[in-house]
C-alpha positions in Angstrom: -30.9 110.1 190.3 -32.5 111.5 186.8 -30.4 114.6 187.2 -27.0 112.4 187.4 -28.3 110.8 185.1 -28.8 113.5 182.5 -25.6 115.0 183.6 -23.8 111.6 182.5 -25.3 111.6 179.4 -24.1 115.4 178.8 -20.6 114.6 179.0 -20.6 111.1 177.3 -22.6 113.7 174.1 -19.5 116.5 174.6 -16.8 113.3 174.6 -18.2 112.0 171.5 -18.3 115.6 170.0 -14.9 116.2 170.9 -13.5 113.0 169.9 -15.1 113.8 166.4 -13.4 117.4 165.8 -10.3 115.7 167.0 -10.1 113.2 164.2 -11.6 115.9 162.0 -9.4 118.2 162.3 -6.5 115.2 161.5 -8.4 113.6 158.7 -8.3 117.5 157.4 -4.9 117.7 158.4 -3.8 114.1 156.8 -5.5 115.2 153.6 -3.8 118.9 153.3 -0.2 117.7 153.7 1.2 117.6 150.2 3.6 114.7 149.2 7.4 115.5 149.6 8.8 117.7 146.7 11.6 116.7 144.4 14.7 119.5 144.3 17.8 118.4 142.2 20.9 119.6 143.0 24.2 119.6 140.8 27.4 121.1 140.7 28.7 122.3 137.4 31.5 125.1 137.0 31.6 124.9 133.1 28.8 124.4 130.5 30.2 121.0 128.6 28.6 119.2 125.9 28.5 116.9 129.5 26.3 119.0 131.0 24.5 120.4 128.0 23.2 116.4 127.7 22.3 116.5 131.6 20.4 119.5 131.4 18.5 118.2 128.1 17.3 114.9 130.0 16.3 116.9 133.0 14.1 119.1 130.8 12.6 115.9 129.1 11.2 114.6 132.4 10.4 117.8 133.8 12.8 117.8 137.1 13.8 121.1 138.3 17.4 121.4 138.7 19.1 123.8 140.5 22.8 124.0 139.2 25.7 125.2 142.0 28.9 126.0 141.5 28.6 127.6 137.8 31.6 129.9 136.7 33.1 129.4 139.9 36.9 128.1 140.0 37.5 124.3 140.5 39.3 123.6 143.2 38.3 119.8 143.5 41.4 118.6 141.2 41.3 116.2 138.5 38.9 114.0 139.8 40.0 111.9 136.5 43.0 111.0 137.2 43.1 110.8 141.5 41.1 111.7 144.1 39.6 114.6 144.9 36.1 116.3 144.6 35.9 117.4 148.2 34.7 121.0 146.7 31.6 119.5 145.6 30.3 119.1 149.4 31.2 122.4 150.5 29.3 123.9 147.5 25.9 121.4 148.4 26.6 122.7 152.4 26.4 126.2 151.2 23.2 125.5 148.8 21.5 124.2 152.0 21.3 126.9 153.8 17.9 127.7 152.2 16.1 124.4 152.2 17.7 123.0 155.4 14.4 123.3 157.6 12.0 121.7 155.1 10.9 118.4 156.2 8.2 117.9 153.2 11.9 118.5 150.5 14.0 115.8 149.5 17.0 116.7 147.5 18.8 115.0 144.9 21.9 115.6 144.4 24.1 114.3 141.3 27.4 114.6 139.2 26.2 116.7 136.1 28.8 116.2 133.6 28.5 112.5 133.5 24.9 111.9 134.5 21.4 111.3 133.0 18.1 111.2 134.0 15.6 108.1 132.9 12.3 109.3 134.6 10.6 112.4 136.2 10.0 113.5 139.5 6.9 111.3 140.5 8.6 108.2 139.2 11.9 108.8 141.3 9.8 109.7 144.7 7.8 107.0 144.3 11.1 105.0 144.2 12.7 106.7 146.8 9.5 105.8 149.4 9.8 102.1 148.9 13.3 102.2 150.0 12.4 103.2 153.3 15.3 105.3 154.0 16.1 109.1 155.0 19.5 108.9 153.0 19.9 107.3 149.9 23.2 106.8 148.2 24.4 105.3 144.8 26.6 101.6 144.9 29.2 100.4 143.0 31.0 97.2 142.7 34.5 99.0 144.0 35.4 100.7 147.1 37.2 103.6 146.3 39.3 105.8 146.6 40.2 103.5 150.0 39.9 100.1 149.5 41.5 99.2 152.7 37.7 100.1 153.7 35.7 97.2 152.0 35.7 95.3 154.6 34.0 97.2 157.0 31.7 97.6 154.6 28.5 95.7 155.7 27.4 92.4 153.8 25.0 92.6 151.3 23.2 88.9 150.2 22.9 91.0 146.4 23.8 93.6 144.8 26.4 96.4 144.9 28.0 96.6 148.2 30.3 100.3 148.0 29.2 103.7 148.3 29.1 105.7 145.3 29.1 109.7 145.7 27.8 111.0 142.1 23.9 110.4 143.2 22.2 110.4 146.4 19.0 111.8 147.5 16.9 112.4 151.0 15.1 114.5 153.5 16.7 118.0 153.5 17.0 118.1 157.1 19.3 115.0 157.1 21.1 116.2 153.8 22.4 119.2 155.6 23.1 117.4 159.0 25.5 115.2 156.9 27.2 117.3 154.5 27.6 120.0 158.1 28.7 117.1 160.3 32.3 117.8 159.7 34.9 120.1 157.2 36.3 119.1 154.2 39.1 120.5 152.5 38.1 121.5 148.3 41.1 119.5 147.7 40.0 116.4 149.9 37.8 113.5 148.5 34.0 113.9 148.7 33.2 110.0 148.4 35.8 109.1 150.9 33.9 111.7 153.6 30.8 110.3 152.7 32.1 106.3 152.8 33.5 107.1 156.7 29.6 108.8 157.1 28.5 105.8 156.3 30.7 103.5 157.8 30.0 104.6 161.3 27.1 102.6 162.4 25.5 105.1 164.9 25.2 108.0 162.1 24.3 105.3 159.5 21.3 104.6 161.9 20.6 108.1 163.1 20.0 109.4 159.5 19.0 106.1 157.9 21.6 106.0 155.2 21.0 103.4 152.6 22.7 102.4 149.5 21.1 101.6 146.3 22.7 97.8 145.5 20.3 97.2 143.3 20.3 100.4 141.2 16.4 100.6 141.8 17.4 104.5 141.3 20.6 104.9 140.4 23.1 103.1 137.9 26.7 103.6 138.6 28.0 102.2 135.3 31.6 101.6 136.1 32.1 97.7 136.4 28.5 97.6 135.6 28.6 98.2 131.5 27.8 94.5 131.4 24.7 94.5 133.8 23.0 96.8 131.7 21.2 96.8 128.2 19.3 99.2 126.3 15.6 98.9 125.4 12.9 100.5 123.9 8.9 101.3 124.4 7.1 103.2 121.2 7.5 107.0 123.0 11.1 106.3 124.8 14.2 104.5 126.1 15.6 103.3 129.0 17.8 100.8 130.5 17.2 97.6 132.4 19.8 96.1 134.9 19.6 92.5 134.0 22.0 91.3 137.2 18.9 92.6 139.4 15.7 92.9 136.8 15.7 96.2 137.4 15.5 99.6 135.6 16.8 102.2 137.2 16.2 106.1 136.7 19.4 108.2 136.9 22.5 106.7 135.0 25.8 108.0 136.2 28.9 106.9 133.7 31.2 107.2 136.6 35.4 106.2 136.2 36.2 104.4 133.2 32.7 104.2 131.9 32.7 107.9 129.9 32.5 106.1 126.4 29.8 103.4 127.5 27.7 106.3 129.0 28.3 108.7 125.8 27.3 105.5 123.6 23.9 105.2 125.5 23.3 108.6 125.6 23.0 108.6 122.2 19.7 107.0 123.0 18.4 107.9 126.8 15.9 110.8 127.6 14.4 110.3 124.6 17.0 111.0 122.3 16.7 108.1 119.7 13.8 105.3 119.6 13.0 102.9 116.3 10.0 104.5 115.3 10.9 108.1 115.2 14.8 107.7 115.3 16.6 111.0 116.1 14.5 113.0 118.3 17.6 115.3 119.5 19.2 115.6 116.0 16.8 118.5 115.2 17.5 120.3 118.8 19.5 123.5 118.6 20.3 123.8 115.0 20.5 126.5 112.7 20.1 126.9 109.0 21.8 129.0 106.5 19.4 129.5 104.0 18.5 133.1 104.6 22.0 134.2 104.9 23.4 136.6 102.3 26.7 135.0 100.8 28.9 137.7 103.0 26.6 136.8 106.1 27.7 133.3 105.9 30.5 131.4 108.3 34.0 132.0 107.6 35.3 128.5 107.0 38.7 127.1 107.1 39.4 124.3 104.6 42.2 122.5 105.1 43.2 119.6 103.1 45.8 117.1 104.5 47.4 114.7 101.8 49.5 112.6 104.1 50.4 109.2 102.1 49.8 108.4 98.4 46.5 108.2 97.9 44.2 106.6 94.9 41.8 109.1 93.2 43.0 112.4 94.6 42.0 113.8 91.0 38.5 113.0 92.2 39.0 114.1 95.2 40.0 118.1 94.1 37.5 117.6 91.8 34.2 116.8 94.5 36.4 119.7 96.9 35.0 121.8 94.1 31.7 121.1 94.1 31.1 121.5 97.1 28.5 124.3 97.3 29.3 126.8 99.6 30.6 130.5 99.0 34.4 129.5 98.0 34.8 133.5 98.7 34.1 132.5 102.5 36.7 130.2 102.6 40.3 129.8 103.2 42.1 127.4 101.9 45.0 125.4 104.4 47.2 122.6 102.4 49.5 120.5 103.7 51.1 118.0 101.3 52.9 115.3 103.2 53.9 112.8 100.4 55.7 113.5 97.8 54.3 111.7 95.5 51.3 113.9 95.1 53.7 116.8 94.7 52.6 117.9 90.8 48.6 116.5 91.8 48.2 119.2 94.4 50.3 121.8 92.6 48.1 121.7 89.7 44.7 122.2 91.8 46.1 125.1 93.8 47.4 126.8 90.7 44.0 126.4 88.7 42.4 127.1 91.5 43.0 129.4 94.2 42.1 132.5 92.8 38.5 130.9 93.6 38.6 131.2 96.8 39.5 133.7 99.7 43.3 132.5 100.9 45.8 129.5 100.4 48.6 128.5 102.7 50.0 125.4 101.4 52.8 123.9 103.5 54.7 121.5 100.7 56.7 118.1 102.0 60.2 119.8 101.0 59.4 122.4 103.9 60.1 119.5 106.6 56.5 120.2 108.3 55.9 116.6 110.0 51.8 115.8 110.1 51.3 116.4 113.9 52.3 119.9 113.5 51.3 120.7 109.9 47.8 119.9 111.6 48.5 121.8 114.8 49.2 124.9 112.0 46.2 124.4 110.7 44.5 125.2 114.0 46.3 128.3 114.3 45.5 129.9 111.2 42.2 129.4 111.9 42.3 131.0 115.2 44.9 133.7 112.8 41.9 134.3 110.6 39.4 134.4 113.7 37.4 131.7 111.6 34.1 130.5 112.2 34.9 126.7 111.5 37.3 124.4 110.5 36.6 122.0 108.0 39.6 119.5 108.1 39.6 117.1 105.5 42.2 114.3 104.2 42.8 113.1 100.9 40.8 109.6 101.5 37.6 111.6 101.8 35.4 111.6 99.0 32.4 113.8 99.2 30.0 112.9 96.8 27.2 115.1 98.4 27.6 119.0 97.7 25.9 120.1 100.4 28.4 117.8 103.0 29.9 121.3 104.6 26.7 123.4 104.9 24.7 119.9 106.5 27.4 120.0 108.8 27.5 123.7 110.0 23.4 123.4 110.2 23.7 121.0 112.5 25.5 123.3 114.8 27.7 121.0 117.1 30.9 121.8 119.0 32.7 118.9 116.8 31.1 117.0 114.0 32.0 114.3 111.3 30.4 112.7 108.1 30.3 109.8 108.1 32.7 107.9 105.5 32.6 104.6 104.8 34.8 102.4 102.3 31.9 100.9 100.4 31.0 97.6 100.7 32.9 97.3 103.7 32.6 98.2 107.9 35.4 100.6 107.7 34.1 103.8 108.3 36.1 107.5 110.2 34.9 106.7 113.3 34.8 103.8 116.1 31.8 103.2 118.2 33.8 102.6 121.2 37.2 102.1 122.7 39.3 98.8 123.8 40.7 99.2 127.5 44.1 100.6 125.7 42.4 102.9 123.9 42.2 101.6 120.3 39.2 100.2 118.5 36.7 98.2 119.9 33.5 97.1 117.8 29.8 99.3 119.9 27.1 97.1 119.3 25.4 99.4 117.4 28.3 99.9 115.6 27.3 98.0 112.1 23.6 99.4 112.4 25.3 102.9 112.4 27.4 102.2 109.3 24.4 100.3 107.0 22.6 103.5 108.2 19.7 101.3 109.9 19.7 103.8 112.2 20.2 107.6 111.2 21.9 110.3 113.7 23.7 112.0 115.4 26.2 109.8 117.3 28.5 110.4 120.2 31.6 108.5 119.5 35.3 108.1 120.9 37.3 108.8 118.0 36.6 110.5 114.5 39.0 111.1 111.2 39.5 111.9 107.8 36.7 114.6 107.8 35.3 117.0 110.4 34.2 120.0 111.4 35.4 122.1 114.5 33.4 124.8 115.6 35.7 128.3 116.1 34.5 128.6 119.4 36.4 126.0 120.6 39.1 127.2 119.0 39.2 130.4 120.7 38.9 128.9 124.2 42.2 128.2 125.7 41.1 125.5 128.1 39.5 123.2 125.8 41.8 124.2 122.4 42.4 120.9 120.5 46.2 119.6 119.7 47.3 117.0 117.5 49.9 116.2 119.9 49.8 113.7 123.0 52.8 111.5 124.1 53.9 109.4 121.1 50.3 109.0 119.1 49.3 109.1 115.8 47.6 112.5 114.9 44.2 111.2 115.1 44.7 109.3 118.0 46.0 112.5 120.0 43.5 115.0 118.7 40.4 112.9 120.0 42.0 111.3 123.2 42.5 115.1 123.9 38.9 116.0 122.9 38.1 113.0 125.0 40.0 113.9 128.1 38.5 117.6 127.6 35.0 116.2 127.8 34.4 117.3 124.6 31.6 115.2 122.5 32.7 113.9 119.1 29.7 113.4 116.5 29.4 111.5 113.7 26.4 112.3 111.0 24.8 109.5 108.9 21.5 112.0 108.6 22.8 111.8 104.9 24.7 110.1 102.4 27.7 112.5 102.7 30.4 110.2 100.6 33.0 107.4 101.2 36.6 106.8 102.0 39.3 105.1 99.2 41.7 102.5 101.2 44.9 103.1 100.6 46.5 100.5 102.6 47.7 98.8 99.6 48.0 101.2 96.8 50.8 100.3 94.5 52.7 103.2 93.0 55.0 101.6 90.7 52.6 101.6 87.8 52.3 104.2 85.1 48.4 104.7 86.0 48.6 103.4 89.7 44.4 103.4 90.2 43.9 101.1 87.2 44.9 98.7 89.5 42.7 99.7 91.8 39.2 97.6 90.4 39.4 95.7 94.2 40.1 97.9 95.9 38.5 100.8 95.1 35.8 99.8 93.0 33.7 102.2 93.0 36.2 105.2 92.4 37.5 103.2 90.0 34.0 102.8 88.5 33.7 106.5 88.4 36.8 106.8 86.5 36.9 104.2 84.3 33.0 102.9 83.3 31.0 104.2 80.7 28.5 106.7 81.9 25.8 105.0 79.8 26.6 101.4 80.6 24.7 100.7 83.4 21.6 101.6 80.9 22.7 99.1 78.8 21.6 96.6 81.8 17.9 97.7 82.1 15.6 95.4 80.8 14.0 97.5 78.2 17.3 98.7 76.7 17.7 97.3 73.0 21.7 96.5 72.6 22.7 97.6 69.1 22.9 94.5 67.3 25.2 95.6 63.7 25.7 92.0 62.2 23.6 89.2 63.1 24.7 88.2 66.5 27.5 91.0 67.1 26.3 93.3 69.8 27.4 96.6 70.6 27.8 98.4 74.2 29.4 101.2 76.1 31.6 99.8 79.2 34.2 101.6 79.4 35.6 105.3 79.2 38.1 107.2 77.1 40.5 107.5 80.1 40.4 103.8 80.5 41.5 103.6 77.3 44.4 106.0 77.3 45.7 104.4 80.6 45.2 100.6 79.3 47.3 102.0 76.1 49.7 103.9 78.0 50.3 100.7 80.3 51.1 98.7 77.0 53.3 101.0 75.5 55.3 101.9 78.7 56.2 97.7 78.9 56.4 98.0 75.0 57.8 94.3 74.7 55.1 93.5 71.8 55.2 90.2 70.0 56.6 89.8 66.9 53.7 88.6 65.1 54.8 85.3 63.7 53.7 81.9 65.1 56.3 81.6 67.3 55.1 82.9 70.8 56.9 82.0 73.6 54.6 83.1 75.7 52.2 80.6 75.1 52.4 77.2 76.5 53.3 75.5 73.2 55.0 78.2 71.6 52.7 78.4 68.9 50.0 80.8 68.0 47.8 80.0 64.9 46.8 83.6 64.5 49.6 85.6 65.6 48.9 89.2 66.3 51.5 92.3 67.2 50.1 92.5 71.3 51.0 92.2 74.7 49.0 90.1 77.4 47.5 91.2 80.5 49.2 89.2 82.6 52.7 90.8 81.3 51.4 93.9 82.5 50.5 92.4 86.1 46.4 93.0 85.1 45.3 89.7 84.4 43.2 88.9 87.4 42.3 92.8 87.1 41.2 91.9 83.9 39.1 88.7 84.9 37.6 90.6 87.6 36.3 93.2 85.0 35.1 90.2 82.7 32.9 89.4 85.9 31.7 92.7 86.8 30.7 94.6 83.7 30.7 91.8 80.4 29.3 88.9 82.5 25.9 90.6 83.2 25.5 91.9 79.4 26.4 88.7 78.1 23.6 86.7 80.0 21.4 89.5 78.9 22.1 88.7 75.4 22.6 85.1 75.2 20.1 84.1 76.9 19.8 80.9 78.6 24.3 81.1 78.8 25.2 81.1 82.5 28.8 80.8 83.5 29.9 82.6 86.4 32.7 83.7 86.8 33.8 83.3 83.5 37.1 82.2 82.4 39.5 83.7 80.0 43.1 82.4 78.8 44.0 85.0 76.1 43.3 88.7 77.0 45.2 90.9 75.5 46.0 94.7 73.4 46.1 94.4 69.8 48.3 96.9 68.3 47.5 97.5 64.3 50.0 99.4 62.2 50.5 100.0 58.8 54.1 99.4 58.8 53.8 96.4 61.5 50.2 94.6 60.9 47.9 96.1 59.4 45.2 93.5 59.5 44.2 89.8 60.8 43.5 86.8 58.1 40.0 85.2 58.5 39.7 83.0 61.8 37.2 81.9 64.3 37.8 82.5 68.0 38.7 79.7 70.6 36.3 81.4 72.5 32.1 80.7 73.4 32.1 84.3 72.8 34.6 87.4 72.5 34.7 91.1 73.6 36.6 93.3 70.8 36.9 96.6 72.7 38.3 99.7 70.5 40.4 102.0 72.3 41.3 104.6 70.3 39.4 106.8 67.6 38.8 106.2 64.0 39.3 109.1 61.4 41.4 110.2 64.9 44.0 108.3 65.4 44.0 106.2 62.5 42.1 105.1 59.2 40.9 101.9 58.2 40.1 98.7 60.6 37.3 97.3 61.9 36.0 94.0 62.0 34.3 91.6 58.9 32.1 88.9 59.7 32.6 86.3 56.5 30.1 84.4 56.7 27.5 87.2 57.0 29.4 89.9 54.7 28.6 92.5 57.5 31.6 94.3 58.8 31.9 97.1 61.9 34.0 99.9 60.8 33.0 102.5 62.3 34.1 102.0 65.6 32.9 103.8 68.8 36.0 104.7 71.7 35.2 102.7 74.6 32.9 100.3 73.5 32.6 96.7 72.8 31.3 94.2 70.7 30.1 91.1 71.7 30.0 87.8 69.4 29.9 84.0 69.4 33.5 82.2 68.9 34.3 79.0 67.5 32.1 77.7 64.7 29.6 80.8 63.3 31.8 84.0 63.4 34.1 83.3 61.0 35.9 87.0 60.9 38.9 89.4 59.8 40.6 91.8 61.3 40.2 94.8 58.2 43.9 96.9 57.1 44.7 99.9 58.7 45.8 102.3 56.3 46.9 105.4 58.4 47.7 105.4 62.3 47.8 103.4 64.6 44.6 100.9 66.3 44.7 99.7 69.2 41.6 96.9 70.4 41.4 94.9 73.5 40.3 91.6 72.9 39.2 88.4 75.3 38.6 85.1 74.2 36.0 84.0 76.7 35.2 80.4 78.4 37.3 78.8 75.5 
């Protein structure tokens, strides 16, 4: 009895042994297996700016991509415009031949051209476990390309109910069982052979296919734009679903939702966040500083002057400045309106020995703009170029350095960006309407104040950019200005666009603005003197002292000459010329006796030889200018006198002649206060004149061009208008708030 005993005892010890190196031996085994890895797969045949951006974002969150397909030719169709795409599986059935047996892989497998990550690999498997699921596939909110298939679809309570091809991820072993299952034509449609995959309830169960409906991964954005919204943390952004409070990890800008993807791209894998704004702006570019002048890009300038346009004086002058080697460029001119004819004859003659060639194509040659434009392309590619710097006559670059900011930044196709100032109106839109004309991004106004600084991928660009020769020498993505019956512009980016070719737009600077010329009025004998609404500050630079806006700080002392009588710079000698030019082109001047039938009595107590503004069309002009520059010098000086805006019944040009009028009798003003503004040069163009203020026996004589006094009306500045002996004087006068 011991000895069974013992013996029992034996094997319950060699039980309890074995039982421990059994579980042992799994806790070991548990605890060596690693977590499942994470491969991507993508198919790319071409390096676009498309994939460029999906490659970037993989890189940011560390995922290891393998790219299939590259160089090879498509044979998918255009994907675009019908369906197709079927080449895509047969290139993902090839790449599995290697990774088909490993049960610890999933793969990934996405569009590239239109796709971007959110997150890394941990993040994404982590994701990917919760689902529960072998297969995982994408949803949308249509069933395409069949929708005769949507109801076999099965019911979903929420969420996206149809199968989406560009992103799906799983086991490898169950990857290559379904892209193997059966053959697929290149030409056929990938997402239809994956739909009927799915569709068929015995293989949807055997590899435990699900679809994403809530976009926990994946964000199929066509359909969806609205769902989604863009937010921030202090290191990154991302998006957030707000049909299902989600925020998913891959964003695919699948059909019609190129330009909503581009748009948010501008942001995603850490491209832009508040606090540090452009992160990717500084990413692959170049600088030119320690090129020798012959070392630098060959550059193409070419200068489009389509319609009449205010300011193109200004505008050859600031194509001037511009500082870069004018010996490495070549000049391209078209000149579209006639009316500019003798403006752009007169630059290129004074000017093109400067520079290294000019081609100017003139209106009388019959060239119409679309392919005036498309010329300029070729001689580029004639010249084998470097760049091509188109530019229209609305652009004003104020900033020198606008061309070699632009190369630095080293971008397939990039803008300035132009704005008309004081206005949204800028050279490029933020995003399209669903027939392809403007629609307002929401970013769009934040973009334009410059609140946010970047580089922005937009839909459609104009009036100024720069085209990389490298494009230009590529016959598959060479831009036209020629598509169906669209403007220029329109073409050349919906081209771009259809191309998959990014557009940029750079508000990293202040490059310059754009003058509107929707309403320019060339019947005039100095068209942009007209121009004070519309382009005010061209019109500024043209026509306003250089020293006046000193005149406005508060420690500047106005010259006071005669007690009362101030003295300031406002305006400058080409103002002057042009107002007196205007005058004598009406030339119907008064007679300079009482009778004025102009007035609304027909009687004027102290007739002068001079013609009113509003005979000229200029009186609100005029009134305008009374606002702008002499309202904020007059509150300056008479301190405590507030009327804005200010009112004015008699403005007018005062023409003095020796033979006509010499001089004015002794009056006061019906005026609280008057400007007197000289317009043309004593000891110049005539002798004599000035002003004598009785009652203080002080008179101004010696009268400065383009400047004006200032004095009190009615009741203390009793004055005369002193004889002009030689010449002739011309003075602007304005009796204000009479």
């Amino acid at each position: 009895m011991a000895d069974q005993k013992l013996i029992k005892r034996g094997s319950i010890r060699k039980c309890l042994l074995t039982l421990f190196v059994i579980s042992w031996i799994v806790i070991v085994s548990e605890a060596s297996k690693e977590e499942p890895k994470l491969v991507v797969l993508a198919v790319a045949t071409e390096e676009t700016d498309g994939f460029k951006r999906f490659m970037r974002s993989a890189r940011v969150y560390g995922l290891n991509v393998e790219v299939l397909g590259m160089d090879e030719e498509w044979k998918g169709g255009d994907v675009r415009l019908y369906s197709g795409g079927g080449q895509k599986v047969n290139i993902l059935k090839e790449a599995m031949k290697k990774y088909w047996e490993k049960e610890d892989l999933i793969i990934m497998f996405v569009d590239s051209y239109d796709v971007i990550f959110m997150a890394g690999p941990e993040e994404i498997l982590k994701r990917f476990h919760k689902t529960k699921s072998k297969v995982l596939f994408s949803a949308e909110g249509y069933c395409w390309p069949d929708g005769s298939l949507a109801d076999k679809y099965p019911k979903v309570e929420k969420g996206k109910r149809f199968l989406n091809s560009g992103g799906f991820m799983g086991y490898a072993p169950y990857i290559n069982e379904i892209v193997t299952s059966s053959p697929l034509k290149d030409e056929e449609d990938d997402q239809l052979f994956y739909t009927k995959i799915y569709l068929d309830e015995d293989l949807r169960k055997k590899w435990s296919i699900k679809l994403d409906h809530k976009a926990e991964i994946f964000q199929n954005l066509n359909g969806a734009v609205g769902d989604v919204e863009l937010r921030f943390t202090d290191t990154d952004s991302y998006l957030y679903n707000t049909a299902y409070a989600t925020n998913p990890l891959v964003v695919h800008g699948n059909g019609a939702s190129k330009i909503a993807l581009n748009s948010l791209g501008n942001y995603l894998a850490k491209s832009w966040i508040p606090k540090k704004n452009c992160l990717s702006c500084s990413e692959d570019t170049i600088t030119l500083e320690s090129f020798k002048v012959k070392q630098k890009p060959h550059v193409i300038l070419a200068i489009f002057v389509e319609r009449p346009t205010p300011f193109l004086t200004e505008f050859f002058e600031r194509i001037l400045l511009l500082d870069y080697p004018k010996e490495r460029m070549d000049i391209f001119v078209h000149c579209g309106a006639d009316y500019h004819k003798d403006d752009v004859d007169k630059f290129l003659s004074g000017h093109k020995h400067k520079y290294n060639s000019v081609t100017y194509l003139k209106q009388e040659n019959g060239y119409k703009e679309w392919h005036a434009r498309n010329l300029g392309l070729e001689e580029c590619t004639k010249v084998d170029c470097d760049y091509y710097f188109a530019v229209d006559s609305h652009a004003q670059f104020t900033n020198p350095d606008t061309l070699r900011l632009l190369i630095e930044q080293n971008r397939r196709v990039i803008a300035p960006m132009l704005v008309r100032p004081n206005r949204l109106w800028s050279n490029f839109w933020g995003s399209l309407s669903a027939d392809g004309f403007y629609a307002r991004s929401v970013d769009y106004v934040d973009i334009v104040k410059r609140k946010r600084k970047g580089l922005w991928n937009v839909p459609y660009i104009n009036h100024a950019y720069l085209i990389h020769g490298s494009l230009l020498k590529d016959p598959d993505n060479y831009p036209t200005y020629i598509h169906g019956l669209l403007d220029p512009d329109m073409a050349f980016c919906k081209n771009l666009r259809d191309k998959g070719i990014f557009m940029y737009i750079s508000n990293l600077h202040e490059f310059g603005h754009l003058v509107n010329s929707d309403s320019f009025d060339t019947s005039h004998v100095h068209n942009e003197l007209y121009e004070i609404y519309t382009n005010q500050v061209d019109w500024e630079h043209r026509y306003i002292h250089e020293n006046y806006s000193k005149v406005l700080e508060p420690d500047y002392q106005v010259d006071m000459p005669c007690p009362d009588v101030y003295w300031f710079p406002v305006v400058t000698p080409i103002f002057c010329k042009h107002l007196i030019d205007v005058m004598e082109n009406f030339g119907r001047w008064s007679d300079g006796t009482n009778q004025d039938p102009r007035l609304a009595g027909g009687y004027e107590n102290v007739p002068t030889r001079d013609i009113h503004m509003n005979q000229v069309g200029f009186e609100q002009h005029w009134l305008y200018f009374l606002r702008e520059y002499i309202r904020p010098v007059q509150e300056k000086i008479f301190i405590g006198y507030t009327h804005d805006p200010p009112k004015a019944l008699m403005n007018f040009v005062v023409r003095y002649r020796p033979d006509e009028q010499p001089s004015l009798r002794p009056h006061h003003d019906s005026s609280t206060y008057t400007i007197n503004m000289a317009l043309n040069r004593v000891g110049i163009d005539y002798e004599g004149g000035g002003c004598r203020f009785i009652r203080y026996n002080c008179s101004v004589t010696d009268l400065r061009l383009g400047w004006s006094l200032m004095h009190p009306g009615r009741l203390t500045h009793y004055h005369e208008g002193l004889r002009v002996t030689n010449g002739t004087r011309y003075i602007m006068v304005s009796f204000v708030d009479p």
